[in-house]
C-alpha positions in Angstrom: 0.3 8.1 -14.1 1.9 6.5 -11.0 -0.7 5.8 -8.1 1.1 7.4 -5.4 5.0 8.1 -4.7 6.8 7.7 -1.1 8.8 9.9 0.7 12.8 9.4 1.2 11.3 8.9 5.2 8.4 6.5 4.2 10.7 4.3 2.3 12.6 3.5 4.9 10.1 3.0 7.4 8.4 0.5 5.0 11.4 -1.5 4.3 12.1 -1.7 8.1 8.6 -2.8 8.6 8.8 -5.2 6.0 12.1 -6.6 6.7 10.7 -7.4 10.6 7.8 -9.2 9.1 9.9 -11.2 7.3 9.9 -13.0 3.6 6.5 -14.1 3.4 5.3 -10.6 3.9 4.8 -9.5 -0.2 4.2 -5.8 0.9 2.0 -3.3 2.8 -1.9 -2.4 1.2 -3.4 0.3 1.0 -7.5 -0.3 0.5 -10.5 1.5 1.1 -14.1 0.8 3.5 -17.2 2.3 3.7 -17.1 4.5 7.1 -15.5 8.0 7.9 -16.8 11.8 8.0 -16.6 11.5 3.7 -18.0 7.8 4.0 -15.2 6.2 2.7 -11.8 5.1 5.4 -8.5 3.9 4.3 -7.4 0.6 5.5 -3.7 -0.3 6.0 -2.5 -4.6 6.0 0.1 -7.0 5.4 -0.3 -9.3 2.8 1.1 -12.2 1.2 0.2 -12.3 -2.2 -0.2 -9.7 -4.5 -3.8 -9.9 -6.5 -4.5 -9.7 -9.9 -5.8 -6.1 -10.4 -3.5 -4.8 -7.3 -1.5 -1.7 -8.1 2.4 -2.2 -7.0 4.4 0.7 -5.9 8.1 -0.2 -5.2 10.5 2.0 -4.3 14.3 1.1 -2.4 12.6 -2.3 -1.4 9.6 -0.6 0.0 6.5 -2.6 -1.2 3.1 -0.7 -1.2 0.4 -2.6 -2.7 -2.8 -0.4 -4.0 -6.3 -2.4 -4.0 -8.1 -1.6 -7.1 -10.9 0.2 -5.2 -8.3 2.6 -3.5 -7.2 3.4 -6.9 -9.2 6.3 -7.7 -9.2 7.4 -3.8 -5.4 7.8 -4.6 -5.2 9.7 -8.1 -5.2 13.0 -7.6 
């Protein structure tokens, strides 16, 4: 099963994000930290690379990369 799916509107305001960044921007990721009223937060960051075990999500030319952690965060 697929990770997570973007909205029409979210898919556009990715790409616009991305495409101000510029090329060396490989996509926006989604992870997860310790904090938070359930004890866990979700982080948002650019990155450059995409890592091993990373989840991709790309949609239009919207990039979202999923940290492995976030993964199960995500599902459902």
């Amino acid at each position: 099963p697929k990770v997570m799916t973007m909205t029409p509107a979210a898919i556009e305001r990715v790409r616009k994000l991305m495409e101000a960044k510029g090329p060396s921007v490989a996509g926006l990721k989604i992870g997860v930290k310790k904090g938070g009223c359930a004890g866990m937060e979700y982080t948002l960051d650019w990155v450059d690379a995409v890592s091993k075990f990373d989840e991709v999500v790309e949609q239009d030319g919207a990039r979202v990369i999923v940290d492995p952690q976030a993964v199960l965060f995500l599902l459902g």
